[in-house]
VOSE-470078 format. One record per residue (C-alpha): residue in three letters; chain; y, z, x. Coordinates in pm, 1 decimal. Layout:
# residues N
R  residuo  cadena  py  pz  px
R  ALA  A  Y  Z  X
...
# end
This chain:
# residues 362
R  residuo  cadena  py  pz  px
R  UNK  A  -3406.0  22810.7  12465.3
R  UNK  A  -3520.2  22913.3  12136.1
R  UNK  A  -3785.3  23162.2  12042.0
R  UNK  A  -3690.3  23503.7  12215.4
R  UNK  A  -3678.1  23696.3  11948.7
R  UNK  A  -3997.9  23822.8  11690.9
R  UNK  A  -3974.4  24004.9  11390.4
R  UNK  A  -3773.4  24040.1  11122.7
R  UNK  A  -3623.7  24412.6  11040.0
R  UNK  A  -3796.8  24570.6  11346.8
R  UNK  A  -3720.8  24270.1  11588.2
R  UNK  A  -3728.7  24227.5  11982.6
R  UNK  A  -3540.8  23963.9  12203.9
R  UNK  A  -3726.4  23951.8  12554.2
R  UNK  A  -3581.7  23810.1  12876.8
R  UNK  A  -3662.3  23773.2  13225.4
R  UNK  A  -3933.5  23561.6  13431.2
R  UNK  A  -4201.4  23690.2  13661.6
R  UNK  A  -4050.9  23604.8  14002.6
R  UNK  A  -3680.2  23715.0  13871.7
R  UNK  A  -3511.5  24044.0  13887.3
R  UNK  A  -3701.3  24147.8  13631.2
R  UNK  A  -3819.9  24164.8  13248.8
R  UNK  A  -3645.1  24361.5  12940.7
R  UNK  A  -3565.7  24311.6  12599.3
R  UNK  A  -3340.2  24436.9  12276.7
R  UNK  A  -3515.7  24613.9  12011.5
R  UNK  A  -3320.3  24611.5  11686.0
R  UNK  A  -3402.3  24727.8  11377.4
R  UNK  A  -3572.1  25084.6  11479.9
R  UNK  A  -3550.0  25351.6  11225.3
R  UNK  A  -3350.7  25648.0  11371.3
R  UNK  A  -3488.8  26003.3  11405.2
R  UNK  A  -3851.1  25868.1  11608.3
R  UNK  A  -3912.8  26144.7  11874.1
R  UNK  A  -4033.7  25904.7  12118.7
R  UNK  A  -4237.6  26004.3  12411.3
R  UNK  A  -4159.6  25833.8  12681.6
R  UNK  A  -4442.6  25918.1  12912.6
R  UNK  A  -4692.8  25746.0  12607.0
R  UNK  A  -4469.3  25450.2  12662.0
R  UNK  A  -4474.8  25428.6  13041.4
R  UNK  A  -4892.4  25499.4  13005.1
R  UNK  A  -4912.9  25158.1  12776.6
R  UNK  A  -4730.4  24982.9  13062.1
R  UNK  A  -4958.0  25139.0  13303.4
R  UNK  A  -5262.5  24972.8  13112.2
R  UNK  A  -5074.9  24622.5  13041.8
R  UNK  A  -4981.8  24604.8  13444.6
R  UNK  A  -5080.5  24439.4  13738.1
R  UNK  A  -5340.9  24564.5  14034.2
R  UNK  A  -5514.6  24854.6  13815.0
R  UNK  A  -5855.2  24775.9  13884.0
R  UNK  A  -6065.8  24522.3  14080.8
R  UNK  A  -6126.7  24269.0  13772.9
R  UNK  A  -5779.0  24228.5  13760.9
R  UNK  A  -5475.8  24046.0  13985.6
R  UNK  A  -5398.7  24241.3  14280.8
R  UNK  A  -5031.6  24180.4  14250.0
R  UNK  A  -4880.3  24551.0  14225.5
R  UNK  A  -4645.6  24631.7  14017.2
R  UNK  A  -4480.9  24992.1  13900.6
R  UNK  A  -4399.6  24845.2  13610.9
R  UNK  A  -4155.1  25157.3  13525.7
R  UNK  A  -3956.7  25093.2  13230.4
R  UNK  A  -3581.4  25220.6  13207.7
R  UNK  A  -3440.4  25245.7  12877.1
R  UNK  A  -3011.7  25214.3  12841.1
R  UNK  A  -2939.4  25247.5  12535.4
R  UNK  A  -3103.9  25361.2  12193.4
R  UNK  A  -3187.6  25713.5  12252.9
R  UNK  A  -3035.6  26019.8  12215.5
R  UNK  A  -3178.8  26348.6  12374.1
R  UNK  A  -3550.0  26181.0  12320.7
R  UNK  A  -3505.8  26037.8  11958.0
R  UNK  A  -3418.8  25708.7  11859.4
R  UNK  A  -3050.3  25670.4  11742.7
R  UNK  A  -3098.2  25346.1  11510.3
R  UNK  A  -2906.7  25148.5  11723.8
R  UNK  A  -3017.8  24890.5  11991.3
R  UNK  A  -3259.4  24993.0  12245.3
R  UNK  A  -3232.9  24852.7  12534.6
R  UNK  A  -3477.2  24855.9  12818.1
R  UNK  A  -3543.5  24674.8  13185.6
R  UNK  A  -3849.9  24683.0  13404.3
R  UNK  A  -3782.8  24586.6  13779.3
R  UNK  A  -3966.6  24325.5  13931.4
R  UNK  A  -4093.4  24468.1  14270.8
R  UNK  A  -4378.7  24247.5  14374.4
R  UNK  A  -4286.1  23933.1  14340.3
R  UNK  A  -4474.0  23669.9  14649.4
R  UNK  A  -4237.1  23371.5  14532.9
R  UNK  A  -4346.7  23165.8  14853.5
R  UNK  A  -4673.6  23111.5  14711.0
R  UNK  A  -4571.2  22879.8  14455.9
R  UNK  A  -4402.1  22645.6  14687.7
R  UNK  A  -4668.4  22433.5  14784.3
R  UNK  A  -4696.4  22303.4  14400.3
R  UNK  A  -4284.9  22309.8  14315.7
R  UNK  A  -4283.8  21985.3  14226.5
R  UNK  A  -4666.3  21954.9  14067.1
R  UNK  A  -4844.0  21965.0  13731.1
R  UNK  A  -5090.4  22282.3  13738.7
R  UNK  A  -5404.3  22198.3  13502.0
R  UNK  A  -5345.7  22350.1  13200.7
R  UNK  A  -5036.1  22526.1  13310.8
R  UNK  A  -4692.7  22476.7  13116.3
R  UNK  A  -4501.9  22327.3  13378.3
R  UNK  A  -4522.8  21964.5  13242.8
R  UNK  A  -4446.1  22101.5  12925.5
R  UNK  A  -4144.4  22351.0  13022.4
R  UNK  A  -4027.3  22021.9  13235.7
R  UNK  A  -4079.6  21799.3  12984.9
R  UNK  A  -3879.4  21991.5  12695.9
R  UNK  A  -3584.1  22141.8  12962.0
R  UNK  A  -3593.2  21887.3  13251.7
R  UNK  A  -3614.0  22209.2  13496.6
R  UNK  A  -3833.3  22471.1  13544.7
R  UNK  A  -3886.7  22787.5  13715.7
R  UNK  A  -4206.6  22690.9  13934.9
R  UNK  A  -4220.1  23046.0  14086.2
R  UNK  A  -4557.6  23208.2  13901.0
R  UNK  A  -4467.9  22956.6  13600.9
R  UNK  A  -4109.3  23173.1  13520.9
R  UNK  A  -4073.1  23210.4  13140.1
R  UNK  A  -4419.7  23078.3  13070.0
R  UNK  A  -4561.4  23358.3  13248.0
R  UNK  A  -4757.1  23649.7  13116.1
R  UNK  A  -4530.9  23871.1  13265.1
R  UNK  A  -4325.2  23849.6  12993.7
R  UNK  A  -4555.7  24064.0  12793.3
R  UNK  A  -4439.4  24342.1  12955.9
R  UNK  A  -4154.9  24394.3  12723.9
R  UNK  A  -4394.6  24326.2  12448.0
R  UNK  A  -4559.3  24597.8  12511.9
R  UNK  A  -4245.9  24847.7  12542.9
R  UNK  A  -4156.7  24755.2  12191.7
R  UNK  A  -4507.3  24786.0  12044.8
R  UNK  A  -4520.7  25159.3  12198.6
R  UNK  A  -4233.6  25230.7  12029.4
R  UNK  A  -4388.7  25102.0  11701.5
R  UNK  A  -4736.9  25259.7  11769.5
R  UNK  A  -4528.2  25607.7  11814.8
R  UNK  A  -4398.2  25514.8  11447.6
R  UNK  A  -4671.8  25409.1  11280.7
R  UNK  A  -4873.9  25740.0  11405.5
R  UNK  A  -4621.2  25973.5  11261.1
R  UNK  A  -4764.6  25786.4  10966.6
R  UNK  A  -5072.3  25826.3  11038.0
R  UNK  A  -5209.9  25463.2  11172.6
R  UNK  A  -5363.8  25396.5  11429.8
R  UNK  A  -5397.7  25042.7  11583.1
R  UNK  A  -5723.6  25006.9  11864.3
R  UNK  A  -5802.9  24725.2  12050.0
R  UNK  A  -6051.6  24642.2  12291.9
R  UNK  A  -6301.4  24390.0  12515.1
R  UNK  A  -6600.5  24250.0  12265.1
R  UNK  A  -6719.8  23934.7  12494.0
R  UNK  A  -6609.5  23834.8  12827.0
R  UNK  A  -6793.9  23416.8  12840.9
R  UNK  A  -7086.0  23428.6  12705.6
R  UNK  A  -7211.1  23773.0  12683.9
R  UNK  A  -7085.4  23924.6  12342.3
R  UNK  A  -7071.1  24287.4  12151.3
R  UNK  A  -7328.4  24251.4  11891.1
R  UNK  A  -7159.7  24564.3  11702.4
R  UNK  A  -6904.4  24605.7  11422.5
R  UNK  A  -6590.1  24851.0  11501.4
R  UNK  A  -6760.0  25109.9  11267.5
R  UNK  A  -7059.3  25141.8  11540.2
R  UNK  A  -6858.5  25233.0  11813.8
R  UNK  A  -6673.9  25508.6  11927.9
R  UNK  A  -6358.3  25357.1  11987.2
R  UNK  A  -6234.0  25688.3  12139.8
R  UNK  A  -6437.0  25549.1  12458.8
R  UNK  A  -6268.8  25226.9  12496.7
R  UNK  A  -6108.5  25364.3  12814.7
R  UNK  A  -6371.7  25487.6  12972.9
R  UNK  A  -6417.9  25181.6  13227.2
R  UNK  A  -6204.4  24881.4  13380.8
R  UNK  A  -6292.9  24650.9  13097.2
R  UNK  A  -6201.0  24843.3  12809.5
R  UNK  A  -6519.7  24775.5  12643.0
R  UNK  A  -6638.7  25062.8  12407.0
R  UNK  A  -7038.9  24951.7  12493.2
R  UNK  A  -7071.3  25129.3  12863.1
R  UNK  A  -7347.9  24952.7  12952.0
R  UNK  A  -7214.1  24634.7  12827.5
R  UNK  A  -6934.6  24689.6  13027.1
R  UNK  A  -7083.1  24696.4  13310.1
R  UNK  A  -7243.1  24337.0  13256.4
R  UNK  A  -6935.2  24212.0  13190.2
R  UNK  A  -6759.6  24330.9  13468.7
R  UNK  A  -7037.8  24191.3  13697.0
R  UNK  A  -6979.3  23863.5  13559.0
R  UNK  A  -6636.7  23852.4  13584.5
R  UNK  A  -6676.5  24010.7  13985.0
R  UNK  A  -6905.0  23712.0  14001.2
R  UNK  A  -6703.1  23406.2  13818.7
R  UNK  A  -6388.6  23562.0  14088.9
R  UNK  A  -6628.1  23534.3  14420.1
R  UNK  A  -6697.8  23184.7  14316.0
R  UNK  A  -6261.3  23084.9  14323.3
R  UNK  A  -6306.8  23037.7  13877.0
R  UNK  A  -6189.2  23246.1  13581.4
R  UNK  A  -6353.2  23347.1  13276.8
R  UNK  A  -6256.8  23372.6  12875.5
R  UNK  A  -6326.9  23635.2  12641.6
R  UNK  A  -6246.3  23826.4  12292.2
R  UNK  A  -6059.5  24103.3  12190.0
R  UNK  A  -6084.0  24285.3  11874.8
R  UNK  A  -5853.3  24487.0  11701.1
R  UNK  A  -5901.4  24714.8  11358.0
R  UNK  A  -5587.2  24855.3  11215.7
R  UNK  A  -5630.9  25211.9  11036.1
R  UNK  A  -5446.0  25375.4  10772.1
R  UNK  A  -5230.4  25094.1  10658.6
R  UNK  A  -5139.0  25151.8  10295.3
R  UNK  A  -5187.9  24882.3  10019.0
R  UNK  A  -4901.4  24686.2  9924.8
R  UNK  A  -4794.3  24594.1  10317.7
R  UNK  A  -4691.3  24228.4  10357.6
R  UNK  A  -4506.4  23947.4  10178.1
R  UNK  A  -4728.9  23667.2  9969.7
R  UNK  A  -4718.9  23256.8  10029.3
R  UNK  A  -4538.5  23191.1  10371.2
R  UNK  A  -4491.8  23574.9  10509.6
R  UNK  A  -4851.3  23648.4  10454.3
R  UNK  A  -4982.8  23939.8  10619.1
R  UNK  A  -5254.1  23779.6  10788.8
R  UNK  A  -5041.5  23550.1  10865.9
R  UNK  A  -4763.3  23728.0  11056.5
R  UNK  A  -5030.3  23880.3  11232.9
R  UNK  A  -5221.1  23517.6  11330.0
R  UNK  A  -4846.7  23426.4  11483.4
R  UNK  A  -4792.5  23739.1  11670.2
R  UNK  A  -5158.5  23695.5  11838.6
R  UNK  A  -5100.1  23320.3  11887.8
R  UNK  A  -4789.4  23375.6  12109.6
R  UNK  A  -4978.6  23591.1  12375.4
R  UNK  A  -5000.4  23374.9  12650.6
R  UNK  A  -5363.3  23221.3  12705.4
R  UNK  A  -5484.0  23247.6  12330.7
R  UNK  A  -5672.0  22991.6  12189.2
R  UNK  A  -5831.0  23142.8  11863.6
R  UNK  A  -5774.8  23428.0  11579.5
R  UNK  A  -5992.1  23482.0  11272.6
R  UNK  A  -5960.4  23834.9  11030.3
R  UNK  A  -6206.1  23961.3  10862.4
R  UNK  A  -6499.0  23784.0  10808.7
R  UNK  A  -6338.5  23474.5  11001.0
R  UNK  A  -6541.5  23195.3  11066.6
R  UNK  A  -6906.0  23349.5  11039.0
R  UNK  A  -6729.7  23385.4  10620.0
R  UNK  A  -6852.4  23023.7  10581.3
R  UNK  A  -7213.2  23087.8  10602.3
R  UNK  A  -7162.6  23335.4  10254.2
R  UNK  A  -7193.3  23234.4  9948.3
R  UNK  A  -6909.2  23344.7  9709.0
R  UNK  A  -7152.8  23580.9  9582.7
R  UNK  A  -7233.1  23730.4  9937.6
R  UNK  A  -6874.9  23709.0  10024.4
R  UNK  A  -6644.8  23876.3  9777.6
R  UNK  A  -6559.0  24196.4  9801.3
R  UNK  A  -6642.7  24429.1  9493.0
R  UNK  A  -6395.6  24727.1  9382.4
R  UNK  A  -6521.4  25024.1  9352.0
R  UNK  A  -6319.5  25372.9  9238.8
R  UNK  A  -6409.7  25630.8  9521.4
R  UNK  A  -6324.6  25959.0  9357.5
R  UNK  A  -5971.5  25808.9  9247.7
R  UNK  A  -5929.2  25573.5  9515.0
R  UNK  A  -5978.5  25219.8  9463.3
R  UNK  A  -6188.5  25053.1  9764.5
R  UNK  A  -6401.7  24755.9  9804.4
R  UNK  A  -6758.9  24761.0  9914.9
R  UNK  A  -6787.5  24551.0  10209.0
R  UNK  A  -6432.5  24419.8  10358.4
R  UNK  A  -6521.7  24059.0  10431.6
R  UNK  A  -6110.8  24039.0  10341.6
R  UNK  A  -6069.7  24228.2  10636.4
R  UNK  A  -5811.5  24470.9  10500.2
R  UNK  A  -5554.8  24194.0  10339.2
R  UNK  A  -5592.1  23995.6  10031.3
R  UNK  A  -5359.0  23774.1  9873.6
R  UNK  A  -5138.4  23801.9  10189.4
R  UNK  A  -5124.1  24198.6  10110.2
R  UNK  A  -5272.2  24457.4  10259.4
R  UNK  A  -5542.2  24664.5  10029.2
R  UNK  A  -5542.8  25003.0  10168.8
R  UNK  A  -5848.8  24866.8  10415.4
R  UNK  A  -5906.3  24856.6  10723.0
R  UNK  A  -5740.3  24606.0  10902.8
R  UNK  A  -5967.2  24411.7  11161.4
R  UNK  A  -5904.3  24085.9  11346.5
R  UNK  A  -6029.7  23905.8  11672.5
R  UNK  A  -5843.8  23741.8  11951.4
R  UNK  A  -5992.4  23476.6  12191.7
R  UNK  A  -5873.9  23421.8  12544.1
R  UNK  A  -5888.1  23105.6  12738.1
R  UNK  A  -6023.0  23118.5  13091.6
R  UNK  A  -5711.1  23169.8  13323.1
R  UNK  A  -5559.1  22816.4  13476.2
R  UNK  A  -5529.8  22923.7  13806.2
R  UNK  A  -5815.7  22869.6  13973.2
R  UNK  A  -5880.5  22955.1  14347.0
R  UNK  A  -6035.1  22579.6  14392.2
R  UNK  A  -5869.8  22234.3  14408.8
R  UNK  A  -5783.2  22054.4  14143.8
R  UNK  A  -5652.2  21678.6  14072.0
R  UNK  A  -5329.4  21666.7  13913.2
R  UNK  A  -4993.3  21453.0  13911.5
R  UNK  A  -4613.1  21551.5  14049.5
R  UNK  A  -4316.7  21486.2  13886.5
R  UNK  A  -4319.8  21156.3  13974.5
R  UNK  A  -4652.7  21061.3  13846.4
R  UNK  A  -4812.0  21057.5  14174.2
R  UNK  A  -5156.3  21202.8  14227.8
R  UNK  A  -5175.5  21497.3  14368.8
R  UNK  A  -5440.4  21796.5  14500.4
R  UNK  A  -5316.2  22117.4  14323.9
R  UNK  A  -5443.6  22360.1  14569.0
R  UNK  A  -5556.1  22728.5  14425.2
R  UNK  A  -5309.2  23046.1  14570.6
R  UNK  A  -5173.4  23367.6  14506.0
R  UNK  A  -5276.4  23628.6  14292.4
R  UNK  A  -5395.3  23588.7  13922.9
R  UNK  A  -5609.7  23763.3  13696.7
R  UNK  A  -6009.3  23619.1  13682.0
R  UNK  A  -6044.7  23717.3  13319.1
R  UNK  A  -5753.9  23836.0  13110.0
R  UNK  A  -5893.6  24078.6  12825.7
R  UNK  A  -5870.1  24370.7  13002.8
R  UNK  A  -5451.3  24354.0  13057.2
R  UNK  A  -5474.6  24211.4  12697.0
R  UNK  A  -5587.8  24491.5  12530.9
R  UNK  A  -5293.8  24711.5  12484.1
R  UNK  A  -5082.2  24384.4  12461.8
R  UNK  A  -5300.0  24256.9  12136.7
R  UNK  A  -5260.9  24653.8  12039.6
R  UNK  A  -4865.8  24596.9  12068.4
R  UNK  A  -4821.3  24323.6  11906.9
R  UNK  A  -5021.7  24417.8  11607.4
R  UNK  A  -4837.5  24740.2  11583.9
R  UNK  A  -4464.5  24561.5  11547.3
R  UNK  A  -4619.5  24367.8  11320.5
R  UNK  A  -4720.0  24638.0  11055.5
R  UNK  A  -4405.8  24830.4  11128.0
R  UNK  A  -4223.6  24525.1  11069.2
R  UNK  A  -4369.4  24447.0  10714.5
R  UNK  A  -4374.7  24795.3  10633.3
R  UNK  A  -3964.0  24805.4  10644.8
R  UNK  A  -3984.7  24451.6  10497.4
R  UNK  A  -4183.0  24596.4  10197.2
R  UNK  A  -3953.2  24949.4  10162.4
R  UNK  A  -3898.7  24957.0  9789.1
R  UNK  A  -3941.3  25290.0  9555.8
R  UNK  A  -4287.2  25301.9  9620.3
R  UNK  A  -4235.5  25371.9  10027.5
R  UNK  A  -3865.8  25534.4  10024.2
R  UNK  A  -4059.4  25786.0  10210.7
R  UNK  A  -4085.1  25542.7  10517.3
# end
């Protein structure tokens, strides 16, 4: 099986499945010197894991990370670090009932499709679990990227149908903790959450968005025509488990501008060079422009559902797929610090891509 491995100086190779022994990964590529503190990297974990609130799945998990290798009396060494986070909670009896059957939108026809077996316990490989690791490798590149002063926030902007009406620059993002959701808008939140305590009463799930703005990134990050900026980012987003959408910057509401409307003006503020409204979102020509970075994520509704559902088994015979176990009604809250992860190995990854004379200093 291909596709374990992301990035391309600062790179990590994940293993494990949610109803194994556990999940870990590799991270290669880490400068050396990075005082890391490991209690910031356990509290990213604590907001990525399972049972934290009542909008989430009740499945409890520690989720304590143990690092083996890598670091040296708190500071990264330059070579591999390794890690492993111990299973503890895994209820593998409650996927026995549909061992040999198609979920609805669920990879198991795919994974048996492509591999001829498959790990029916919570979905294995496929699962979401496997974003644990992600997220011990993006703390360790948020810890980086702060040394250097940026910052990389994420949070909850529309759970269905009720949306955030409010750019990034109208919130105080410093906030976005301040409730289960991790919605910046308080009272918002609270609507949200109510709909989501609803949509779970009724046995369904619910979609939603997370946004993300990027701070600080200097201009001349990223690689032009196939290692676009943008684009590395759109990738990283697209492999979270239950995404269906990205857009940066002005995204798709940019079509109702005219060029005139749309493009972004430079101005020189007091020796900087800036532009005037950042429809580009903080990257142009695949390169970032000293802007904020901004993006948005969209989630799926989750495929478990506590209702049944028609489906096939593996021998094409049709079949009731009967809702069980524990799963999340709406995912953006766990998302969060995943999307913040993921966007953070990103820009550490393209800023030791772009090292040159110009960013020795990095």
């Amino acid at each position: 099986m291909a596709g374990n491995i992301f990035g391309n100086l600062f790179r990590v190779s994940t293993f494990g499945e949610s109803h194994g022994r556990g999940v870990g990964g590799v991270i290669d590529g880490c400068p050396a010197g990075l005082k890391l503190d490991l209690e910031a990297i356990q509290t990213e974990l604590d907001r990525r894991k399972p049972g934290q609130s009542k909008i989430v799945t009740q499945r409890k998990e520690g989720d304590v990370v143990e690092f083996y290798s890598g670091i040296f009396e708190g500071y990264t060494t330059g070579t591999p670090i390794g890690f492993l986070i111990i299973n503890g909670n895994q209820k593998s009896n409650d996927y026995d009932h549909i061992k040999d059957k198609f979920r609805p939108s669920h990879a198991d026809f795919t994974f048996h499709e492509k591999f001829g077996v498959r790990d029916y316990r919570g979905g294995g490989r496929s699962s979401a679990r496997e974003t644990a690791a992600r997220v011990v490798a993006g703390a360790i590149a948020k810890q980086f990227l702060a040394s250097k002063n940026i910052e990389v926030k994420a949070y909850v902007s529309q759970v269905g149908a009720i949306v955030l009406n409010k750019s990034y620059k109208e919130l105080d993002l410093i906030t976005i903790e301040d409730n289960i959701l991790r919605c910046p808008d308080q009272e918002l939140a609270e609507v949200m959450i109510n709909k989501i305590m609803e949509v779970r009463k009724n046995g369904d799930t619910i979609g939603g968005v997370v946004d993300c703005v990027i701070k600080g990134v200097p201009s001349g990050i990223g690689e032009p025509v196939f290692d676009k900026l943008h684009s590395e980012l759109g990738k990283a987003m697209l492999s979270i488990n239950a995404v269906k959408g990205f857009e940066y910057g002005s995204g798709f509401k940019g079509v109702e501008l005219l060029g005139s409307q749309h493009n972004d003006a430079f101005i020189n503020d007091n020796g900087t060079i800036k532009t005037v409204k950042n429809h580009s979102g903080g990257i142009q020509g695949g390169i970032s422009n000293g802007e904020d970075i901004y993006f948005r994520v969209a989630f799926k509704p989750v495929a478990t559902i506590m209702q049944d559902q028609e489906s096939v088994n593996e021998n094409g015979e049709t079949v009731t797929v009967s809702g069980k176990g524990r799963h999340d009604p709406c995912v953006v809250p766990r998302a969060v610090p995943i999307v913040e992860a993921m966007a953070a190995m990103v820009i550490l990854d393209n800023i030791l891509v772009s090292r040159s004379n110009k960013w020795s200093n990095y």
